[in-house]
VEXDREN-2710 file (C-alpha; in Angstrom, 1 decimal):
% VEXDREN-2710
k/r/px/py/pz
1/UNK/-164.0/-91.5/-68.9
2/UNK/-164.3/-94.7/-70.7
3/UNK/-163.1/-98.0/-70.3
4/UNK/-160.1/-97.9/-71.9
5/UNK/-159.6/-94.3/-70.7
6/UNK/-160.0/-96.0/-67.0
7/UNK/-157.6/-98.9/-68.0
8/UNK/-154.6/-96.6/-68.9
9/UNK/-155.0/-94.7/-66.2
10/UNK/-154.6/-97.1/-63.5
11/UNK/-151.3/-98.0/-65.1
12/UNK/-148.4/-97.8/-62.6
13/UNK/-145.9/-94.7/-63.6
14/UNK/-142.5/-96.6/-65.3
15/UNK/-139.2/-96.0/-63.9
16/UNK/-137.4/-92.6/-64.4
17/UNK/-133.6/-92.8/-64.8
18/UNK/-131.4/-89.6/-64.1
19/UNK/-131.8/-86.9/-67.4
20/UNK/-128.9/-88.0/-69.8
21/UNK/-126.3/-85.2/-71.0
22/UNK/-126.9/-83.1/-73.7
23/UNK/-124.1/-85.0/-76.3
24/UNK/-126.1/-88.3/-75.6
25/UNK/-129.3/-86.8/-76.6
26/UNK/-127.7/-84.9/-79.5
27/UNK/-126.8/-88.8/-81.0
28/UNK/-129.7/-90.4/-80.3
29/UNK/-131.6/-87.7/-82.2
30/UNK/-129.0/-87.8/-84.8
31/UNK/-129.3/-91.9/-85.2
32/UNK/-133.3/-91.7/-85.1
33/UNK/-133.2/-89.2/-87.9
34/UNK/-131.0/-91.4/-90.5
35/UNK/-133.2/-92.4/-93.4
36/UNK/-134.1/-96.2/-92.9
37/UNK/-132.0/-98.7/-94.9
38/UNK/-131.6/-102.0/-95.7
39/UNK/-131.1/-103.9/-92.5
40/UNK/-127.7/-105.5/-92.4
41/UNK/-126.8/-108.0/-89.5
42/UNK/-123.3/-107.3/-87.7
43/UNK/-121.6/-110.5/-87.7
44/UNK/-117.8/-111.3/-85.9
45/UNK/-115.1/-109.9/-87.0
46/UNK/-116.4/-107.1/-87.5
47/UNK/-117.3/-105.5/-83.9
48/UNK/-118.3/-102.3/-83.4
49/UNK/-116.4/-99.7/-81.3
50/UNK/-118.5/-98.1/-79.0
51/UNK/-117.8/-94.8/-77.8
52/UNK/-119.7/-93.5/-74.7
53/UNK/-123.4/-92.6/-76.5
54/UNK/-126.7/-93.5/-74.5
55/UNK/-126.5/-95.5/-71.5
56/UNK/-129.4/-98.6/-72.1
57/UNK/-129.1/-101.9/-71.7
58/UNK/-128.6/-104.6/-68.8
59/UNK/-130.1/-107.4/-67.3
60/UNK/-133.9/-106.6/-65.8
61/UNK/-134.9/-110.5/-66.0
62/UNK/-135.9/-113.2/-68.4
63/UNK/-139.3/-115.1/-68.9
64/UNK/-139.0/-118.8/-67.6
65/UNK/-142.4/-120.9/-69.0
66/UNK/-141.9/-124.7/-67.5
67/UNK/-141.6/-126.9/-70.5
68/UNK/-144.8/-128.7/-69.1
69/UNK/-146.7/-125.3/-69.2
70/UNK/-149.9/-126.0/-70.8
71/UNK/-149.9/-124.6/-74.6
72/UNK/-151.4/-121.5/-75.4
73/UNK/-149.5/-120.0/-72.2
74/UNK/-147.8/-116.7/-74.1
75/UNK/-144.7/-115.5/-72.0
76/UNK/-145.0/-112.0/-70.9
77/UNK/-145.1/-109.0/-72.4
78/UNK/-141.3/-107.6/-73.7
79/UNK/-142.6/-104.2/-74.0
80/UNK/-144.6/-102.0/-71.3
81/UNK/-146.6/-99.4/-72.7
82/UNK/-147.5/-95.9/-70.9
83/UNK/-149.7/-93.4/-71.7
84/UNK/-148.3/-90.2/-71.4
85/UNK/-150.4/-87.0/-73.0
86/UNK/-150.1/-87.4/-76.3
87/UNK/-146.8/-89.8/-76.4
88/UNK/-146.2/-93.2/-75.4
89/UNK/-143.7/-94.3/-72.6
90/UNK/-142.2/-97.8/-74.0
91/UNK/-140.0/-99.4/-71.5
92/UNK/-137.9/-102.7/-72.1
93/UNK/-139.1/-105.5/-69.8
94/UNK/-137.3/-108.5/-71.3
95/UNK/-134.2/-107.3/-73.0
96/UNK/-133.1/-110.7/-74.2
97/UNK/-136.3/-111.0/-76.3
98/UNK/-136.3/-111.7/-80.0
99/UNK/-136.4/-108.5/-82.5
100/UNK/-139.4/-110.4/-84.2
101/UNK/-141.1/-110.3/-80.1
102/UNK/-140.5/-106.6/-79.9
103/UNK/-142.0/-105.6/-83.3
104/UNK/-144.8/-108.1/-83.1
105/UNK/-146.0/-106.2/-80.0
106/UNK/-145.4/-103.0/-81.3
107/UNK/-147.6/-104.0/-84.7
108/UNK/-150.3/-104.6/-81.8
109/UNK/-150.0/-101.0/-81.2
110/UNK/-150.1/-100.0/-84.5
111/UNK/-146.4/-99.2/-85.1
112/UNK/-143.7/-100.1/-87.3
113/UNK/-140.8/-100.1/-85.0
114/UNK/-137.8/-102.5/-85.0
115/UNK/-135.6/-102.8/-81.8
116/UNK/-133.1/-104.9/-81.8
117/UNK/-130.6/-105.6/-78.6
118/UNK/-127.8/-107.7/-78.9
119/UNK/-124.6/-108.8/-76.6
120/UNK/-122.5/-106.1/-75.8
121/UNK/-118.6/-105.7/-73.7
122/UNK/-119.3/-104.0/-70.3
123/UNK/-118.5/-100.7/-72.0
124/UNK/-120.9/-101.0/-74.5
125/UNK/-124.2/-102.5/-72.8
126/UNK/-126.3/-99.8/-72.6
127/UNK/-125.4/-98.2/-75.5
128/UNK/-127.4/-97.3/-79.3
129/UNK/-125.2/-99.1/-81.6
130/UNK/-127.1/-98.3/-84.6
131/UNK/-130.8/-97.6/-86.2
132/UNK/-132.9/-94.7/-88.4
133/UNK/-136.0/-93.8/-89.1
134/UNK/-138.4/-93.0/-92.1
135/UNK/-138.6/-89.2/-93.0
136/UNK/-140.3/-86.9/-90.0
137/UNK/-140.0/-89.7/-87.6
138/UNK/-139.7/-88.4/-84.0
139/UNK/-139.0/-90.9/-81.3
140/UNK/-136.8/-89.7/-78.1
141/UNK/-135.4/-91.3/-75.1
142/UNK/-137.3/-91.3/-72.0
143/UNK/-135.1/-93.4/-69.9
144/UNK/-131.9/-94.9/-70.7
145/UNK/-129.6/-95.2/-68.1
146/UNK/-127.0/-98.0/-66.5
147/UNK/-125.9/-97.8/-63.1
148/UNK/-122.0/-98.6/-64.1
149/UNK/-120.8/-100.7/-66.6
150/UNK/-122.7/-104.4/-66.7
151/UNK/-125.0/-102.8/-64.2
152/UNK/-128.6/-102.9/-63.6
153/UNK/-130.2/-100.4/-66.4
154/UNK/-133.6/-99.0/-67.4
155/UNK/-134.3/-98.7/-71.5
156/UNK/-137.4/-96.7/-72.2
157/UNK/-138.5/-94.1/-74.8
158/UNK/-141.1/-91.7/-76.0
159/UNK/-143.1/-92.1/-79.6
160/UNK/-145.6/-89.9/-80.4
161/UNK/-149.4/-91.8/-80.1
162/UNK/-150.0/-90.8/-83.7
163/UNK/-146.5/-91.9/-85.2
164/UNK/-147.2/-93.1/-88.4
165/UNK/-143.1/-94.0/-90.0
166/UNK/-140.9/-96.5/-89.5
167/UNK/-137.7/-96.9/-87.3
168/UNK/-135.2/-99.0/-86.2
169/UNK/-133.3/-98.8/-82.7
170/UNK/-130.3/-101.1/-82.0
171/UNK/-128.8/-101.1/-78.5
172/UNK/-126.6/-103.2/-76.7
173/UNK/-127.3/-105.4/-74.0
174/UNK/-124.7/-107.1/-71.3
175/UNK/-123.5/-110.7/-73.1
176/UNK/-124.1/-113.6/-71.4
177/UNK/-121.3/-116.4/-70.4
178/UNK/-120.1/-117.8/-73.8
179/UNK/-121.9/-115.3/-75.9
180/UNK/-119.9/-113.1/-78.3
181/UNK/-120.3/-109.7/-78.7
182/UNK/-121.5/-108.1/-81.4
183/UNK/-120.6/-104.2/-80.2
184/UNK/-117.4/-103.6/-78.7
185/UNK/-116.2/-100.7/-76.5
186/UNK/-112.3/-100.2/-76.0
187/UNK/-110.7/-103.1/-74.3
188/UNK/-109.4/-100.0/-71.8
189/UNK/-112.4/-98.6/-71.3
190/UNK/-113.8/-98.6/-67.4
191/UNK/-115.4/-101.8/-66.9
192/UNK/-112.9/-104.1/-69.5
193/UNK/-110.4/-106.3/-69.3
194/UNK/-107.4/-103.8/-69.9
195/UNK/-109.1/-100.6/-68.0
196/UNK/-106.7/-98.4/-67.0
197/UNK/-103.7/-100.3/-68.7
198/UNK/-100.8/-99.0/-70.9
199/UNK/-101.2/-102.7/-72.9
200/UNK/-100.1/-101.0/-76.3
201/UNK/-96.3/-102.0/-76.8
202/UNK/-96.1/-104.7/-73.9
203/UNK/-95.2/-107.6/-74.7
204/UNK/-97.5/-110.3/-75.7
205/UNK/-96.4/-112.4/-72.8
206/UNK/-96.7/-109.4/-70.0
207/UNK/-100.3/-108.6/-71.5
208/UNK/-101.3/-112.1/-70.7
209/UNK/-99.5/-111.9/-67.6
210/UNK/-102.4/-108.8/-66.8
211/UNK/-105.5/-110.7/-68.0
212/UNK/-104.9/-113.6/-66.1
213/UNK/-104.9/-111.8/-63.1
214/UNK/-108.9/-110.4/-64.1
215/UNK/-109.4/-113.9/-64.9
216/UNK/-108.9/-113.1/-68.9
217/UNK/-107.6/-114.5/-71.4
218/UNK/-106.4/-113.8/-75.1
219/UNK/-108.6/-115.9/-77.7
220/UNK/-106.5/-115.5/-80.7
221/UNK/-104.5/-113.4/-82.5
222/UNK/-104.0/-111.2/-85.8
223/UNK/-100.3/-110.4/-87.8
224/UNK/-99.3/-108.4/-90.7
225/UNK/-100.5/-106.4/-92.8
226/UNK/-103.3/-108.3/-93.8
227/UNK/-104.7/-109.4/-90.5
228/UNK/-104.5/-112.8/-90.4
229/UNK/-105.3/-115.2/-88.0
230/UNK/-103.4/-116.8/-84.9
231/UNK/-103.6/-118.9/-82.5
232/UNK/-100.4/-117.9/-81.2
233/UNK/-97.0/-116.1/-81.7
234/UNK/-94.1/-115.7/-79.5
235/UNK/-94.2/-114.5/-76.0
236/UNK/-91.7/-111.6/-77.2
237/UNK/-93.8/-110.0/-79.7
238/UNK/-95.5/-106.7/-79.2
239/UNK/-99.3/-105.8/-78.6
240/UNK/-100.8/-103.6/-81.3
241/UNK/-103.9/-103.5/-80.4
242/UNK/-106.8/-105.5/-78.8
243/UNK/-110.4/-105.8/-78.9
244/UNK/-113.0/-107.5/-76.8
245/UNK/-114.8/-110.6/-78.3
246/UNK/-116.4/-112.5/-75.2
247/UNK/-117.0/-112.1/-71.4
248/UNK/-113.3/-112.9/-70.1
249/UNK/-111.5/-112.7/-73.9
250/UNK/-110.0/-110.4/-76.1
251/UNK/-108.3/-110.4/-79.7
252/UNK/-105.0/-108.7/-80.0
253/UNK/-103.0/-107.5/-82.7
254/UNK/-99.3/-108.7/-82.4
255/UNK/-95.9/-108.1/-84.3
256/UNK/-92.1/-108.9/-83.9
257/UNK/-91.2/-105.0/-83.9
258/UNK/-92.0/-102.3/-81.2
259/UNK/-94.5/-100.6/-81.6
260/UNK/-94.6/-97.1/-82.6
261/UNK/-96.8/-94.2/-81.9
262/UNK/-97.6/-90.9/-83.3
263/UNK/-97.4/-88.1/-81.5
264/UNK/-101.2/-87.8/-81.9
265/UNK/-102.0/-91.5/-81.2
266/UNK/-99.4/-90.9/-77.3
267/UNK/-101.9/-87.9/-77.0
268/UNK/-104.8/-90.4/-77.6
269/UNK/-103.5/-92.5/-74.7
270/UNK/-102.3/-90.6/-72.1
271/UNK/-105.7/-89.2/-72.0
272/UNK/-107.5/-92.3/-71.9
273/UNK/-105.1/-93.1/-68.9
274/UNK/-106.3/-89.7/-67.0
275/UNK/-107.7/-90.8/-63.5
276/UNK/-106.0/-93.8/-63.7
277/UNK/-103.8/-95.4/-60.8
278/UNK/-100.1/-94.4/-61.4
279/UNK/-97.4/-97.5/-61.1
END
């Protein structure tokens, strides 16, 4: 065996997460087969709903080099590469590294991949908010799995050791105090602010009535038709809508008039309430 053969050998197996379910394997595949396009940054207001997709991202720990370091000192690797066959196992060491970091030490390996992980609400971290790939590129998940949440969470995938396209693989990651987000899940999804809370039609004084009690808070508002901006409207009006923006904040939607439901749209939240404590 050669040297290198020896080196990559001796290489410690990486963390194996539970398989994931057949629908979350189905998406990634779908996402990794979209034709690459021109990159395009998702900036506030415009989060992204995040329905449950792959579980990926969370906190696994963040390089600290003393300002006093001696220069030259490079911080360590982001990526951790495995041998496996005729595949690689990449797994996310540093998931609050710069997308630049990731695809400079994937150019080391000869690859022109992009990942890009970005603050996320509870219910999304963990999740692929976005990507493609080149034509007859073929990259699966190995590993992407969150214990609950804004849990602990293991990101790894599998590229072939002969992968000659290009691809780009967004996930989101669990925010940081004061960060915004730019992927939202619903603000009554398991892990928000308003989980298992009827908030649509309460009054905009009873909804922050609720939040405070999880130590939330509204940030601002929008009214009419158009959307616009608020920093605040009467206690009496009705909540539309809301959205997560930051750790402890959400956006809501607000108007004078009740609110008022399609049948379809009661469907839509009576089932999203399923499981959830009655009173």
């Amino acid at each position: 065996m050669s040297k290198i053969g020896r080196m990559v050998a001796a290489i410690d197996p990486a963390p194996h997460a539970p398989e994931q379910g057949q629908d979350a394997r189905e998406l990634f595949h779908k996402i990794v087969a979209t034709p690459v396009k021109a990159r395009r940054r998702v900036r506030w207001p415009a989060l992204i709903p995040v329905a449950v997709v792959l579980a990926a991202a969370a906190v696994l720990g963040v390089a600290f080099i003393p300002p006093d370091a001696p220069s030259g000192i490079a911080p360590p690797a982001a990526l951790a590469f495995q041998r496996s066959g005729d595949d690689w196992i990449v797994t996310v060491k540093d998931l609050y590294a710069d997308p630049e970091r990731f695809a400079s030490e994937f150019k080391v390996r000869g690859f022109d991949i992009r990942l890009s992980i970005t603050p996320g609400s509870p219910s999304a971290a963990g999740h692929v908010t976005g990507g493609g790939s080149s034509e007859g590129a073929h990259i699966e998940e190995e590993s992407v799995e969150c214990e609950s949440p804004g849990g602990r969470c293991v990101v790894s995938f599998r590229i072939p050791a002969d992968f000659t396209g290009s691809a780009q693989i967004d996930f989101a990651r669990p925010a940081r105090p004061g960060e915004r987000y730019h992927a939202a899940g619903d603000v009554d999804a398991t892990g928000e602010l308003l989980h298992c809370v009827p908030f649509r039609g309460m009054t905009v004084d009873k909804v922050r009535a609720v939040l405070a009690e999880r130590d939330g808070s509204i940030e601002e508002f929008r009214v009419g038709k158009r959307s616009d901006r608020a920093q605040q409207v009467p206690g009496n009006w009705f909540v539309k809508d809301a959205v997560p923006t930051t750790p402890g904040q959400v956006l809501v939607w607000a108007q004078p008039d009740h609110v008022k439901f399609t049948p379809e749209w009661t469907a839509y939240v009576k089932k999203k309430m399923a499981g959830c404590p009655r009173g």
